[in-house]
C-alpha positions in Angstrom: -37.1 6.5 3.3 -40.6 5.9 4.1 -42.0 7.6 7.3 -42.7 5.6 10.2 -46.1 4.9 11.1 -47.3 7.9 13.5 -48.5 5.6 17.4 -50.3 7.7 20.1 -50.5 7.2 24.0 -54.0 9.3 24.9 -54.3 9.4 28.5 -56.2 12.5 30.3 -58.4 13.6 32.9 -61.4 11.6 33.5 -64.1 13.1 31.3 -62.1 15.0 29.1 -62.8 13.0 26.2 -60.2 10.6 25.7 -63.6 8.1 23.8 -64.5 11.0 21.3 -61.4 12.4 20.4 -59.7 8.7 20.2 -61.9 7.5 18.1 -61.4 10.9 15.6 -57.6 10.0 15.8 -57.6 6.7 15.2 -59.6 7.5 12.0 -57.4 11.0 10.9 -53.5 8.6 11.2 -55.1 5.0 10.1 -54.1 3.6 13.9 -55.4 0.4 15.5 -57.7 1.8 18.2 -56.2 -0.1 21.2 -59.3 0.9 23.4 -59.2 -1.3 26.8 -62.2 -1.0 27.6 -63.6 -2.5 24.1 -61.4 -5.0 24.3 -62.4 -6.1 27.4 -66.0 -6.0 26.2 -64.7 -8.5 23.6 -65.2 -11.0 26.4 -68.4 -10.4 27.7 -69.9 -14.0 26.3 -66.9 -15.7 27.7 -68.1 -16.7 30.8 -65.4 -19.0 32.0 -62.7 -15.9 31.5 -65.5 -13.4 33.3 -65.3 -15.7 36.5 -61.7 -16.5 36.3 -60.7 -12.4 36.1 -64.3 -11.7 38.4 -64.8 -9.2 35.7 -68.7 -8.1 36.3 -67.4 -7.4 40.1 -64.5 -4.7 38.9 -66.2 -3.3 36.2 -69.7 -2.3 38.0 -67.5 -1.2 40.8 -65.5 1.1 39.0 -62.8 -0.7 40.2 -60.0 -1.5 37.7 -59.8 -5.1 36.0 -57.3 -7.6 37.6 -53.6 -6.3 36.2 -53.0 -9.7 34.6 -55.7 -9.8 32.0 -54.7 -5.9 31.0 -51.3 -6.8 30.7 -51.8 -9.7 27.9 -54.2 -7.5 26.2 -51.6 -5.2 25.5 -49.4 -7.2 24.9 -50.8 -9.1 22.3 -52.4 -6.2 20.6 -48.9 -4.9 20.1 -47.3 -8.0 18.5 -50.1 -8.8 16.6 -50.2 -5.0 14.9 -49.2 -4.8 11.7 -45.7 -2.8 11.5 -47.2 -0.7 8.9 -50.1 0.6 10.8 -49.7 2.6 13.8 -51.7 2.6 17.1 -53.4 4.3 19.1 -53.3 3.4 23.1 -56.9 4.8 23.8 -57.0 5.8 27.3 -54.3 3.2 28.2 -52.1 2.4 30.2 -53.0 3.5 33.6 -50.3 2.3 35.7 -46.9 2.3 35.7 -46.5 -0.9 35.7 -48.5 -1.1 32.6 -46.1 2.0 31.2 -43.1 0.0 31.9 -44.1 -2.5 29.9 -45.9 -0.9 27.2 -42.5 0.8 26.6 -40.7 -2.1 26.4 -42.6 -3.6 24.1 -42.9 -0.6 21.6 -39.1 -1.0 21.9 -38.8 -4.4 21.0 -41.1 -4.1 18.2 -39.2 -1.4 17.1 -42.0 1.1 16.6 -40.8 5.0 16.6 -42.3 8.3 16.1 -44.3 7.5 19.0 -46.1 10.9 20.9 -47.9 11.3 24.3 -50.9 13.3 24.2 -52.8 14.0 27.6 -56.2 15.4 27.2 -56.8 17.9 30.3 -59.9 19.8 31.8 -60.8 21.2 35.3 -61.8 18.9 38.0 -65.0 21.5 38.3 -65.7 20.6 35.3 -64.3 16.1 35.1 -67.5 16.4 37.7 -70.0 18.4 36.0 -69.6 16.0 32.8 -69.2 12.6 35.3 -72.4 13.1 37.2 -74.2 14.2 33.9 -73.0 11.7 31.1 -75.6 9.4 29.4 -74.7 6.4 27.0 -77.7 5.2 25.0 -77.9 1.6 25.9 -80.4 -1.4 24.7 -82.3 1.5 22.9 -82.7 4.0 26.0 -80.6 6.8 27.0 -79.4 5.7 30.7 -76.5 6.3 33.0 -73.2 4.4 32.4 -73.5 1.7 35.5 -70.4 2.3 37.2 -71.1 6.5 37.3 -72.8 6.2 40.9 -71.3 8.3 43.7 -69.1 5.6 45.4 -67.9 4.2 42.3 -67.2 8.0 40.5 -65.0 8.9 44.0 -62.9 5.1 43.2 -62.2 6.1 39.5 -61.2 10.0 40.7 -58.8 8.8 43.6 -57.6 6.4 41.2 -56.6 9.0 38.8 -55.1 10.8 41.5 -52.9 8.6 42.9 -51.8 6.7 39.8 -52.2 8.4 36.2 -49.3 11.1 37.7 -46.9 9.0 37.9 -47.7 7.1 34.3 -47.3 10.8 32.8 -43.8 11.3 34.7 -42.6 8.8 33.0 -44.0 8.9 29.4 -43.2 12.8 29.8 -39.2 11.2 29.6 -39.7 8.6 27.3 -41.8 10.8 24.1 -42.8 14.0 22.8 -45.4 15.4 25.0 -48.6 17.6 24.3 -51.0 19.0 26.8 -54.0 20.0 25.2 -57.6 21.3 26.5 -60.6 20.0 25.8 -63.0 22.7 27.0 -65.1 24.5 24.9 -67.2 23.0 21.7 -65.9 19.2 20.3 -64.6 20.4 17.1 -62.4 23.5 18.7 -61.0 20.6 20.8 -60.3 18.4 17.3 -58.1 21.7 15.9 -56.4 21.9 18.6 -55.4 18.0 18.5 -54.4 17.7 15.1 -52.4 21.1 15.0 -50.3 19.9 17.7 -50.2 16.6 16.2 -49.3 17.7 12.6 -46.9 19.9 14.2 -45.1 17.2 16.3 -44.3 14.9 13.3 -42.2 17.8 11.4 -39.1 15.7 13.6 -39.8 12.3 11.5 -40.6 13.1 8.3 
């Protein structure tokens, strides 16, 4: 019997690399990189759907965008994947809402050896890397727009209050790994696939 397709839900602490080391793992299993944020960049040129979801509003305020919009995303990302491919749910979901749901649906289309990976670091250092990260952007090196003080203190009490209870109940649902990111980018890429080649012993 052929193995199912390996999916992974990434979530972590802010800053602790869930971009990098998403990327790395959506390349390593062959998954669709379901990365929100990307897929909300899809839109940028739509104007009619940027006013309808106030999109430039949320997303320079750090502020999350309107449920509704993240919720078809999803959705339709997971339909429209083919069965023989797995994915990966880059940094996503971040409400349990969202978890519900995303649960269902990985139920319905019947998609297994599924694993929940949380990517963890100090909060000393989630703020050394916040207030110091650069994107290069239209040719310059510049700060991300939404890393100013009062939007970094929205995305943190976000966190706080919402990705704990999203992990609770993922934690009940999947295999769970907790893995550290500290340290040099490839130590934190051998400790991801060891746990990750080790967690699929149970479906192959």
């Amino acid at each position: 019997m052929k193995p199912q397709p390996l999916n992974i839900i990434l979530l972590g602490d802010p800053a602790a690399g869930k971009a990098t080391h998403g990327k790395f793992l959506a390349r390593k299993y062959n998954l669709y990189d379901l990365d929100m944020g990307r897929e909300l960049r899809s839109l940028e040129h739509n104007q009619a759907l940027r006013k309808k979801y106030r999109l430039d509003k949320t997303l320079d305020s750090g502020k999350l965008t309107p449920t509704e919009l993240v919720r078809s995303l999803l959705h339709d990302k997971i339909q429209s994947t083919k069965k023989t491919k797995g994915i990966l749910f880059d940094g996503t979901p971040k409400m349990l809402g969202e978890a519900k749901l995303v649960s269902n649906w990985l139920k319905q289309e019947k998609r297994g050896n599924i694993i929940f990976v949380y990517l963890s670091i100090p909060l000393k250092e989630t703020m050394r890397r916040m207030t110091s990260r650069k994107t290069y952007f239209r040719g310059k090196f510049s700060k991300r727009p939404d890393d100013n003080n009062r939007a970094l203190k929205n995305r943190i009490n976000y966190y706080q209050k919402n990705i704990s209870q999203v992990v609770k109940y993922f934690k009940k649902l999947y295999p769970f790994m907790k893995i550290s990111t500290l340290g040099s980018i490839p130590e934190a890429k051998k400790r991801l696939i060891a746990k990750i080649d080790a967690g699929q012993t149970r479906f192959n």
